[in-house]
C-alpha positions, 0 to 999 in steps of 0.5 A: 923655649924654657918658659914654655918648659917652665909654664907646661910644669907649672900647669903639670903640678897644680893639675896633679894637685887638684887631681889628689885630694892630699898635697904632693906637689904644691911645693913644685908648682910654686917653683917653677911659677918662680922660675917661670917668672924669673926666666920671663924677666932675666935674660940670658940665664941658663938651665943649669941656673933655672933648675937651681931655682926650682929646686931652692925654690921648691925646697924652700917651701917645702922646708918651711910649710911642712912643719905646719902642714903635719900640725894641722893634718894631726889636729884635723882627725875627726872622730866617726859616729862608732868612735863616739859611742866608747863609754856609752851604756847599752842593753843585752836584748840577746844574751851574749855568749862567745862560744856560741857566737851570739850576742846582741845589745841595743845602743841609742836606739840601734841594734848593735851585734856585741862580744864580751870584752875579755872574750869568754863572759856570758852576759845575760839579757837585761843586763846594762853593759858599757862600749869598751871599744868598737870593732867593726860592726860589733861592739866590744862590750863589759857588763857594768859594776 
């Protein structure tokens, strides 16, 4: 009877890994895939020793994947197309004025709505500017030295 229970959680926890993209229960699909395997081949062995095992097993796992899980989800961020246009140099084609609300700049070719960077400077037209930050679909902008 417990490797049925065993093999219904094992089947229950990798289901609700591939369900979700992120990890959250790998550690306890492999637990109980060792206590399911321990159960099949040790006879006699209690519940009470069969939870023991998922749990060391489990944690055990978890102790020694997470270190290097946190490691590669830090390194896996990748920028987005706005991120990477900070730095980059556009033109004022609509003199920018935030007590109007007006404000347009062309960057790479694409017409982007734009705001001063310390919110109060007129920006005439022509002038060339540079991408301080990107704030939803405008950018943040300052007029270049």
């Amino acid at each position: 009877m417990e490797i049925i229970f065993w093999a219904v959680f094992f089947v229950l926890f990798v289901l609700a890994e591939v369900a979700t993209v992120q990890f959250v229960s790998v550690w306890f699909a492999v637990g109980a895939l060792v206590t399911l395997i321990v159960t099949i081949f040790v006879e006699d062995i209690g519940m009470l020793a069969q939870l023991g095992i998922f749990i060391l097993v489990s944690g055990a796992f978890l102790a020694v994947t997470f270190p290097w899980l946190r490691k590669v989800r830090a390194s896996g961020h990748t920028s987005t197309n706005a991120d990477m246009d900070v730095g980059k140099n556009a033109e004022v084609i609509e003199e920018i004025e935030p007590d109007k609300g007006t404000g347009r700049v062309t960057l790479s070719g694409v017409d982007w709505s734009a705001l001063p960077s310390d919110g109060k400077s007129v920006i005439p037209i022509g002038t060339t500017v540079k991408v301080v930050k990107v704030k939803g679909t405008k950018l943040i902008v300052e007029a270049k030295k």
